[in-house]
ROTIGU-784141 format. One record per residue (C-alpha): y, x, z. Coordinates in nm, 4 decimals. Each point is the difference from the previous one (the first is absolute). Layout:
BEGIN
+----------+----------+----------+
!        v !        u !        w !
+----------+----------+----------+
!        Y !        X !        Z !
...
+----------+----------+----------+
//
This chain:
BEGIN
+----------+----------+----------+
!        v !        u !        w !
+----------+----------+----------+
!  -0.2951 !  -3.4637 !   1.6493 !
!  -0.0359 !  -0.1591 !   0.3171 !
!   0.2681 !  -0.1665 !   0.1888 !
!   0.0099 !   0.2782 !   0.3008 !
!   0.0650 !   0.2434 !  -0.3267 !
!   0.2418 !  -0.1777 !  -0.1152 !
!   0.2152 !  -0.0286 !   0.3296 !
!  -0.0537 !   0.3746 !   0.0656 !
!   0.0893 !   0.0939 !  -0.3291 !
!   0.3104 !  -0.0250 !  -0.0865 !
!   0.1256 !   0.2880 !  -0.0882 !
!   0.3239 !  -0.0746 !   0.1946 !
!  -0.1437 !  -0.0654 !   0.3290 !
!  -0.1919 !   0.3781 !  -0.0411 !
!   0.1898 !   0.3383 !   0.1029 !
!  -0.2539 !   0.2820 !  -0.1360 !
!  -0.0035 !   0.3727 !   0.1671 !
!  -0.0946 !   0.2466 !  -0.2348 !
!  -0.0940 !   0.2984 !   0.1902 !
!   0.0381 !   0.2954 !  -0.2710 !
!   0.2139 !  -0.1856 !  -0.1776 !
!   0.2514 !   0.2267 !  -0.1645 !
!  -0.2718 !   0.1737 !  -0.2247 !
!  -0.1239 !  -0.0011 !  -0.3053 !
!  -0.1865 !  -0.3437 !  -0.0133 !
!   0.2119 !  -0.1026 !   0.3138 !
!   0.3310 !  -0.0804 !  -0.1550 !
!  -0.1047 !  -0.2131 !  -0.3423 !
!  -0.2407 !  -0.2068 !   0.2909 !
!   0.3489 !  -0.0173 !   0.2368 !
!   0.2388 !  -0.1206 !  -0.3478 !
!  -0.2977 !  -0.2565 !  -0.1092 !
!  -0.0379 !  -0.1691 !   0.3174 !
!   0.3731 !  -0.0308 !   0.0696 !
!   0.0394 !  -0.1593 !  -0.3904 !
!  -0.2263 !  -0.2361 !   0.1367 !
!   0.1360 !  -0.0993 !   0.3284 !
!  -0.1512 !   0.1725 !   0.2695 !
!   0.2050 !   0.1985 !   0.2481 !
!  -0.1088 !   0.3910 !  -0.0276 !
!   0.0129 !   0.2273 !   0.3303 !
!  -0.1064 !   0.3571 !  -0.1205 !
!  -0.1268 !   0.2511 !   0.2446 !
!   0.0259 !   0.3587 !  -0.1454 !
!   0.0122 !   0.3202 !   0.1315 !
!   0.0906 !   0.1504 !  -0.3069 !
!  -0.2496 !   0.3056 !  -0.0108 !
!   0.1014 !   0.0731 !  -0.3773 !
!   0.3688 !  -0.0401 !   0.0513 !
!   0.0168 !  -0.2506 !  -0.2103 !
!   0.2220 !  -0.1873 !   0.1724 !
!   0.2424 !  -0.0853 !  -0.2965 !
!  -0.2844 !  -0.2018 !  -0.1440 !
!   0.0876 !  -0.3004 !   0.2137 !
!   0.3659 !   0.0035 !  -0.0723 !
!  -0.0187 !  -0.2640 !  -0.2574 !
!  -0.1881 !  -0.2184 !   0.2392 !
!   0.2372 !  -0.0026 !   0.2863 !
!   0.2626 !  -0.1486 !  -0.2052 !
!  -0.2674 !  -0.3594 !   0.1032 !
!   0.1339 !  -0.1858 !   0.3127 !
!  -0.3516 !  -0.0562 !   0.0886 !
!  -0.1377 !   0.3657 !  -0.0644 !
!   0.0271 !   0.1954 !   0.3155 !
!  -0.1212 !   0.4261 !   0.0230 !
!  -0.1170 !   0.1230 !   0.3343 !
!  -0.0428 !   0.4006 !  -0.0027 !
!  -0.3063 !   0.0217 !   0.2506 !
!  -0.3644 !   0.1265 !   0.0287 !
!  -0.3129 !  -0.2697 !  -0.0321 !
!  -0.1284 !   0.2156 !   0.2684 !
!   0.2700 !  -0.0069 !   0.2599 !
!  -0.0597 !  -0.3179 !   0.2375 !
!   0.3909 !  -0.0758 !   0.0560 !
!   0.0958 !   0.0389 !  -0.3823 !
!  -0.2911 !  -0.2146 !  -0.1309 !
!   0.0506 !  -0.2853 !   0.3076 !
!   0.3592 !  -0.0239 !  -0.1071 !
!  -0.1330 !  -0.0336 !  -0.4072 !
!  -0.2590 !  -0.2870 !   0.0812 !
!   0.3085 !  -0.2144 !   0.1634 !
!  -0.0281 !  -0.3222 !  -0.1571 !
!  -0.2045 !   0.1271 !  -0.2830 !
!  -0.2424 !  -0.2852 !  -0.1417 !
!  -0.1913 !   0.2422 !  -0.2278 !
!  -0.0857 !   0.3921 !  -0.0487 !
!  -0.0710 !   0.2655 !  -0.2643 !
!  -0.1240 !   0.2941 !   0.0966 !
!   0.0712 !   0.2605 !  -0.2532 !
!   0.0818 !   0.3160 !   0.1859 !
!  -0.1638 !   0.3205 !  -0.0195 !
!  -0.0311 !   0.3301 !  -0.1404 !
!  -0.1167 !  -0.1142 !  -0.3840 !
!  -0.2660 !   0.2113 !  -0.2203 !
!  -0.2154 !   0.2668 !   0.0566 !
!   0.2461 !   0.2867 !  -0.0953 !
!   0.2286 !  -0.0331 !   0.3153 !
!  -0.2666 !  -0.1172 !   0.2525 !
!  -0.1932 !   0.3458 !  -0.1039 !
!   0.2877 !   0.1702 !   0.0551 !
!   0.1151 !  -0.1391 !   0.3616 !
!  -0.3429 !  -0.0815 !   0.1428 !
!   0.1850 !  -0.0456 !   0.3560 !
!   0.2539 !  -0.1955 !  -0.1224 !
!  -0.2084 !  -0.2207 !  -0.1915 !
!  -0.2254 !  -0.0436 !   0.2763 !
!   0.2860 !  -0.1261 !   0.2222 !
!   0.1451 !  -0.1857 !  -0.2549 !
!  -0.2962 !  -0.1878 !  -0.1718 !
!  -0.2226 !  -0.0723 !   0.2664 !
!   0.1707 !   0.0157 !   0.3448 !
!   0.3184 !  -0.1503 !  -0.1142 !
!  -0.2234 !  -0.2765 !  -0.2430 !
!  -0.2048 !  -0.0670 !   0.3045 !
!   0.3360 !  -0.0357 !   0.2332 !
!   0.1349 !  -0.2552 !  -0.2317 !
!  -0.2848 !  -0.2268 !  -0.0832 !
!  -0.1222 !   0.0124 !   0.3803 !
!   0.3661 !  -0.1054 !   0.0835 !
!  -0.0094 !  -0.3119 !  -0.2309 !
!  -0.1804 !  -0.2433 !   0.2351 !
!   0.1547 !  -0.3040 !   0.1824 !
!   0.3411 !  -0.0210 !  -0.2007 !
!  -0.0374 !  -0.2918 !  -0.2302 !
!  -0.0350 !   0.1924 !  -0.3195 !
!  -0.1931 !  -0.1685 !  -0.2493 !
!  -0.0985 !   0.2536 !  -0.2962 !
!  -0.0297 !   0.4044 !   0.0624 !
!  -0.0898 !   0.1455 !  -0.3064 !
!  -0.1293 !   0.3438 !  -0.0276 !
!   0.0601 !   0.2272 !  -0.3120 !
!  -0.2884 !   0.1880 !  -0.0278 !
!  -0.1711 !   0.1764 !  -0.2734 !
!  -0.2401 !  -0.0227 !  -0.3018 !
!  -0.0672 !   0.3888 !   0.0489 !
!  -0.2277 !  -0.0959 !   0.2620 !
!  -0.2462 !  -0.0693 !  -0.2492 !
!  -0.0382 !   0.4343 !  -0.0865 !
!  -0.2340 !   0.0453 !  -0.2544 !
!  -0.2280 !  -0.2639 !  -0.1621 !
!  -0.2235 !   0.0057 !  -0.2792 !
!   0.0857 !  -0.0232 !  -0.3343 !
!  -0.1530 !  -0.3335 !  -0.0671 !
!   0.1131 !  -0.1609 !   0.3082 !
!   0.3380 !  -0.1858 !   0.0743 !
!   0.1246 !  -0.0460 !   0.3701 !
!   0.0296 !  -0.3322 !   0.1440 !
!   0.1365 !  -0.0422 !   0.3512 !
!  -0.3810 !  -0.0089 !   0.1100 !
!  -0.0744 !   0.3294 !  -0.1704 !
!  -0.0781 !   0.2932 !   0.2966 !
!   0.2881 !   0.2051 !   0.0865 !
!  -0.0010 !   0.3901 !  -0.0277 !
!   0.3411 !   0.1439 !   0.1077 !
!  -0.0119 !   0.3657 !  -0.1387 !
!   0.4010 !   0.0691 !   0.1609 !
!   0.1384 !  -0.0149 !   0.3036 !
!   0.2482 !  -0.2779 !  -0.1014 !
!  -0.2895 !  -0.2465 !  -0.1351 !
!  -0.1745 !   0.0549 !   0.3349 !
!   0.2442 !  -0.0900 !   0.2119 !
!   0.0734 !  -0.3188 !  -0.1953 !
!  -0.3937 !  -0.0877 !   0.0357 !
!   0.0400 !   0.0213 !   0.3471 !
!   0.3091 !  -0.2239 !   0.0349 !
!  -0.1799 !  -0.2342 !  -0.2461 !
!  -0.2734 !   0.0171 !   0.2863 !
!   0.2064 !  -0.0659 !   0.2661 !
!   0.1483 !  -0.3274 !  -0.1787 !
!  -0.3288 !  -0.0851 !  -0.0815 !
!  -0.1201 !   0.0145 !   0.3567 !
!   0.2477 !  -0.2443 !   0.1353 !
!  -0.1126 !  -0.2803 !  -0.0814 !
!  -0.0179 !  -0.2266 !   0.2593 !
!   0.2632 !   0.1757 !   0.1902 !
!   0.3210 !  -0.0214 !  -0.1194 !
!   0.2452 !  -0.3039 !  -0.0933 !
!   0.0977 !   0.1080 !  -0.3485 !
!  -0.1308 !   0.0229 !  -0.3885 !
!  -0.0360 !   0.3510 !  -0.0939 !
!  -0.0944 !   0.0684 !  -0.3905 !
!  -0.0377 !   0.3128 !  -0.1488 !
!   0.0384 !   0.1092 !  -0.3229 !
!  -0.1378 !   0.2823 !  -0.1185 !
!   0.2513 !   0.1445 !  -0.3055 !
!  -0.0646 !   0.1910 !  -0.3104 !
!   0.2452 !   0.3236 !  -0.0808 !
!   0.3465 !  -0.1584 !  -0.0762 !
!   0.2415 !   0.0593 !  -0.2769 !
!   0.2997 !  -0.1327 !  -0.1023 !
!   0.4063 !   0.0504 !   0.0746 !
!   0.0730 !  -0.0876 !   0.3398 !
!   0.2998 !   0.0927 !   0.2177 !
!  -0.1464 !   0.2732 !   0.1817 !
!  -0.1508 !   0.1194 !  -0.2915 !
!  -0.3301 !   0.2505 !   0.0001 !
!  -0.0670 !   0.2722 !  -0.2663 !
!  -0.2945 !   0.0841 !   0.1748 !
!  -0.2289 !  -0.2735 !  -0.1251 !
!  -0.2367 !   0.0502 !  -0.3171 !
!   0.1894 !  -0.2041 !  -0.2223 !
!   0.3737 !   0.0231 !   0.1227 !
!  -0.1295 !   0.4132 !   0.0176 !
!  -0.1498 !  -0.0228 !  -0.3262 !
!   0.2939 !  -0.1980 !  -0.1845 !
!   0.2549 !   0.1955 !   0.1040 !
!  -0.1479 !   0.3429 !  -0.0511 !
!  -0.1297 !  -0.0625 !  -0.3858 !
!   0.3602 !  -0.2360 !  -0.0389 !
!   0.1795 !   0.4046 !   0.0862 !
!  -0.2279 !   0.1608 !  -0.1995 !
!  -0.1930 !   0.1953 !   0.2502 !
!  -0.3206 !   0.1215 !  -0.0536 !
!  -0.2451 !  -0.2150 !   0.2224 !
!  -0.2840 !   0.0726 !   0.1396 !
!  -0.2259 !  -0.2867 !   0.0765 !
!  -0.2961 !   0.0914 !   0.2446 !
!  -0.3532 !  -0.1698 !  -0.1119 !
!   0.1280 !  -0.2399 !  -0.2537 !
!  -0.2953 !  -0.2343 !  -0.0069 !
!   0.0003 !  -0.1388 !   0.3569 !
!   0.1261 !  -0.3811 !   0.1112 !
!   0.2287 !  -0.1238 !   0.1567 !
!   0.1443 !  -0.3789 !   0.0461 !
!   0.4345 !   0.0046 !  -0.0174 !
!   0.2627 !  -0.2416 !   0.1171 !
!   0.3593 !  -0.0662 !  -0.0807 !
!   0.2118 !   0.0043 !   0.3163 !
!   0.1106 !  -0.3723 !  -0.0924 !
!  -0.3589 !  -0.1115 !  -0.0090 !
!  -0.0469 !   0.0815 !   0.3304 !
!   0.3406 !  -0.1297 !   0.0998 !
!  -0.1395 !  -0.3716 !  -0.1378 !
!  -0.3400 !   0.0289 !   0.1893 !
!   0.1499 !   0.0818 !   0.3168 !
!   0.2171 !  -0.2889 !  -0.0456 !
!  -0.3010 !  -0.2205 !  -0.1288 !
!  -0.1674 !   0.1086 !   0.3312 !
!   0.2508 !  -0.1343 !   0.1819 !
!   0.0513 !  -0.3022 !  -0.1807 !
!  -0.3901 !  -0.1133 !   0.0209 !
!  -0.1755 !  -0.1688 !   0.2103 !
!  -0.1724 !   0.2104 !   0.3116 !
!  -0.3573 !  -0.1769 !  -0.0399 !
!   0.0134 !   0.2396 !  -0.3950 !
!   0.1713 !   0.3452 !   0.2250 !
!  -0.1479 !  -0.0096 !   0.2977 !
!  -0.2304 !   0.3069 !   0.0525 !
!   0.0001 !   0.0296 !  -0.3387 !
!   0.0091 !   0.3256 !  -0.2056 !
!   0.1142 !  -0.0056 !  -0.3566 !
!  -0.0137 !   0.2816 !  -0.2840 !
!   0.3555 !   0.0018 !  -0.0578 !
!   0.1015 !   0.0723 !  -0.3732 !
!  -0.1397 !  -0.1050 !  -0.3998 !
!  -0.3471 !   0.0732 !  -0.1338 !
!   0.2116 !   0.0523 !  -0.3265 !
!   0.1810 !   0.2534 !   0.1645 !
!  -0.3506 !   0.2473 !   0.0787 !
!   0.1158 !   0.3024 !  -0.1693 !
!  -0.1645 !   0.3626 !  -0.0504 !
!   0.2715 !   0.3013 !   0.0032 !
!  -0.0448 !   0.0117 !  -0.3377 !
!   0.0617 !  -0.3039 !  -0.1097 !
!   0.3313 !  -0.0226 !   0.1880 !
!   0.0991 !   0.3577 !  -0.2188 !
!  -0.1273 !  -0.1566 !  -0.2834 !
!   0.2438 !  -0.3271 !   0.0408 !
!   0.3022 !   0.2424 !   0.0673 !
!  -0.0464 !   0.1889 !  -0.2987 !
!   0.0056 !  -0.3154 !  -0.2252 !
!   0.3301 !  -0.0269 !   0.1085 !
!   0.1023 !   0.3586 !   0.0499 !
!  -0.1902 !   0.2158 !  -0.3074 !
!  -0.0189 !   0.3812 !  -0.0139 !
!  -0.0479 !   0.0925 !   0.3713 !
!  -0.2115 !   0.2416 !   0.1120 !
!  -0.3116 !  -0.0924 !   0.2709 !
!  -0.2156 !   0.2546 !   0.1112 !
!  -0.3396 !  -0.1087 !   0.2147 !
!  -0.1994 !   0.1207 !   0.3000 !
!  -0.3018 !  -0.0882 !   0.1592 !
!  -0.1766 !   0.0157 !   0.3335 !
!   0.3815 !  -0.0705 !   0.2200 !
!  -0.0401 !  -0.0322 !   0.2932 !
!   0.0392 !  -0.3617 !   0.0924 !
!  -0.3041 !  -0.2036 !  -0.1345 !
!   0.0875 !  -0.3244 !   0.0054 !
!  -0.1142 !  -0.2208 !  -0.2491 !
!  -0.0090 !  -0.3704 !   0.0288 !
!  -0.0144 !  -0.3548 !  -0.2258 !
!   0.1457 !  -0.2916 !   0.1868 !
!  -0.0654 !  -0.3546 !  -0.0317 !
!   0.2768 !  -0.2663 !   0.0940 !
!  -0.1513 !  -0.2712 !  -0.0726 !
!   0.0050 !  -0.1331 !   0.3719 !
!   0.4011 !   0.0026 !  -0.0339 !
!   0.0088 !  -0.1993 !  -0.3295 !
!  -0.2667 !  -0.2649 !   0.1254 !
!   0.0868 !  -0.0288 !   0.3843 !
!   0.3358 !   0.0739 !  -0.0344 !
!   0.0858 !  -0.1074 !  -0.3605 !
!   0.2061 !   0.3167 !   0.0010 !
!   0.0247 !   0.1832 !  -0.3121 !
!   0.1837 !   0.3281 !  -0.0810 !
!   0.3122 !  -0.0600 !  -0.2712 !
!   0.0596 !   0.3674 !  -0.1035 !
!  -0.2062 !   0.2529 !  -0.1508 !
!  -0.0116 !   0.3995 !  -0.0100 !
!   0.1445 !  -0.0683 !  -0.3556 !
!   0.2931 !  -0.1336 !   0.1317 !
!   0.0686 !   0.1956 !   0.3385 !
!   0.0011 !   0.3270 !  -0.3153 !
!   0.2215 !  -0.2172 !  -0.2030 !
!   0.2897 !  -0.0481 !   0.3033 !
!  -0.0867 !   0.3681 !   0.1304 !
!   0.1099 !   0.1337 !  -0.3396 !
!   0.3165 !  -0.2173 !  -0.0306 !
!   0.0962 !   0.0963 !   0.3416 !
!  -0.0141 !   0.3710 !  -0.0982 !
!   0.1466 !  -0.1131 !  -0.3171 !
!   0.3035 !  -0.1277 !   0.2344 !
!   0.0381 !   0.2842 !   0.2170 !
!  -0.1078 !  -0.1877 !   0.3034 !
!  -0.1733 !   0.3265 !   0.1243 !
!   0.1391 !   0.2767 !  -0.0997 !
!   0.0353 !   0.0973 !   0.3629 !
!  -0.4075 !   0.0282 !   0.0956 !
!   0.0207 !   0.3814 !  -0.0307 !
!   0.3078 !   0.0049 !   0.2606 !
!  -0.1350 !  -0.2604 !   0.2189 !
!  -0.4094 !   0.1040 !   0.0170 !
!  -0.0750 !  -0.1505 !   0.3134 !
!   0.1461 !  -0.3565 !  -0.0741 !
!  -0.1504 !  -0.0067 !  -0.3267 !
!  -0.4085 !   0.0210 !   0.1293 !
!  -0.2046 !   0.0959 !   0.3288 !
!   0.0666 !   0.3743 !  -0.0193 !
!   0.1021 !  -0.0007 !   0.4419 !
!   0.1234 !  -0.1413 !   0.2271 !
!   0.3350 !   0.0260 !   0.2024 !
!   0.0763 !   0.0122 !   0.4117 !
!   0.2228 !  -0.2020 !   0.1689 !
+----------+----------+----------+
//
C-alpha cells in the first residue's frame, strides 16, 4: 500500500455517505463500517418505510440519518458536507417493482442516479462506489461464465438503467477528481435489519420453513448469490484499498462457490427442512440466466466471500425458529419491494 494510501486511509479520518442507506444491504454496510471506525452519514428517503431499520444505528455518536432525496439538489448538497467518500445504493431494486412503476422507476433510477453522480465533482471525495448489478449479464449460454468483460444484455428495465449509469462512470474518465468503482452484485441473501422476503433464497427459506407449497419457476436456470455481510466487507475493502486497484474498475461482486440454479437452492433447503411440497413451472417470464466469475475480486482485490447459501438457510431458519419475523404478513411492505410510499 502506498504511502498516499496509507495517510488517506485511516478509517478515522473518513466520514462515508451512504445514499440508500437504510435498506436492505444499506444498514449491515452502515453497522460494519462504524465497527471499524469510520463516521457513517446515511441519506435515505425511506421509500419502503423502513425507517425503524436504522434505529439500532443511531444509538453511534458518529452515525448520523438525513431523510432526503439523491435527486433533490439542496438535500444531497447538505449530505456531501464534509463527506470524504460515497456509496451510492439508492434505487428502486429488482425487476418486480420497476415493472410495476415504470414512471417512478424512471425518475428514480436514472434521473435521480444521474443527479447524484453528476453532482459528485470538485468536493474532495476520494472513493464513489456504485452498487450495481450482476443481472446485467441476462441470459448467457450454458457453457459460458460471465466475467466483467463478458457483453452485457439487460433484458429489465432496472438492469438497463444500471448499464447506463455504469456508462456514465465509465465515461468520466479524465474529468472528474474522484475514484469511482463499481461493483456489479449477485442476488443477496442473508438476515439483515431491513430484512427482504422477496429474494430467492430468503423467499424460498421462509416459504418451505412454513410449510407452504412453493412453486419454483424454471428450476434449472443460474444465478450467482451473496450474503448481505459479504458485501458489507467488500464495500469496506473498497474503501480500504488503494485507488491505483479501484479506480475505473468494475468488479463481479459475490463467490463463484455461491453460482446456484433454483433448484439447487430448494434442494439445500429441503436437506434441512424434509417433507415439503415444490411444485415446478417452466417458460416464466423473466429469462435470466447467468454464471459469474469473481475471480477479478479474489486476485485484484484479494477479497473473498466468508458465507455461503448454506449458511444464510442455516441463520434464516433459526431466525424463524426465534420468532424474529413473525410480523412479515402484518408488515408486507417493509419485509420486500412490493411499493413504494409518498411523502
Amino acid at each position: 500500500m502506498s504511502k498516499t494510501c496509507k495517510k488517506h486511509c485511516n478509517p478515522h479520518d473518513r466520514q462515508v455517505l451512504l445514499v440508500g442507506g437504510a435498506g436492505y444491504i444499506g444498514c449491515p454496510v452502515a453497522s460494519l463500517l462504524l465497527e471499524s471506525g469510520y463516521k457513517v452519514r446515511n441519506l435515505d428517503l425511506l421509500t419502503y418505510a423502513h425507517q425503524n431499520a436504522v434505529m439500532g444505528q443511531m444509538l453511534s455518536p458518529d452515525y448520523k440519518f438525513q431523510f432526503g432525496d439523491m435527486g433533490c439538489p439542496k438535500a444531497l448538497n447538505e449530505a456531501l458536507n464534509g463527506i470524504t467518500d460515497v456509496v451510492l445504493l439508492a434505487g428502486l431494486v429488482g425487476d418486480p417493482i420497476t415493472k410495476q412503476l415504470p414512471d417512478e422507476s424512471h425518475q428514480i433510477n436514472d434521473i435521480a442516479v444521474k443527479h447524484c453522480l453528476e453532482n459528485l465533482n470538485g468536493r474532495g471525495i476520494r472513493n464513489v462506489i456504485f452498487v450495481s448489478t450482476c443481472s446485467n449479464y441476462g441470459k448467457i449460454d450454458e457453457n459460458e461464465i460471465a466475467d466483467e468483460s463478458h457483453a452485457l444484455e439487460p433484458l429489465s428495465a432496472y438492469a438497463r438503467s444500471k448499464v447506463e449509469a455504469e456508462k456514465l462512470i465509465l465515461s468520466s474518465k479524465g474529468k472528474i477528481d474522484f475514484h469511482p468503482t463499481i461493483l456489479r452484485f449477485a442476488t443477496a441473501f442473508g438476515m439483515a435489519p431491513r430484512m427482504r422476503f422477496d429474494l430467492t433464497v430468503n423467499e424460498f427459506t421462509r416459504d418451505l420453513y412454513l410449510d407452504k407449497e412453493l412453486l419454483v419457476f424454471d428450476a434449472e436456470t443460474w444465478r450467482p448469490y451473496c450474503h448481505v455481510k459479504d458485501f458489507a466487507r467488500l464495500i469496506r475493502k473498497v474503501l480500504q484499498s488503494d485507488t491505483a486497484k479501484t479506480s475505473f474498475e468494475v468488479f463481479n461482486a459475490g463467490s463463484n462457490d455461491n453460482n446456484f440454479t433454483k433448484q439447487g437452492i430448494v434442494d439445500l433447503i429441503c436437506d434441512r427442512l424434509p417433507g415439503r411440497t415444490i411444485k415446478y413451472q417452466k417458460n416464466s417470464a423473466d429469462p435470466r440466466n447467468y454464471r459469474v466469475d469473481f475471480s477479478k475480486l479474489n486476485n485484484q482485490l484479494d477479497f473473498h466471500c466468508k458465507y455461503s447459501v448454506a449458511d444464510g438457510v442455516d441463520e434464516l431458519i433459526t431466525g424463524m425458529e426465534e420468532h424474529l419475523f413473525d410480523d412479515v404478513e402484518a408488515r408486507k411492505l417493509y419485509y420486500g419491494n412490493y411499493g413504494i410510499v409518498a411523502h
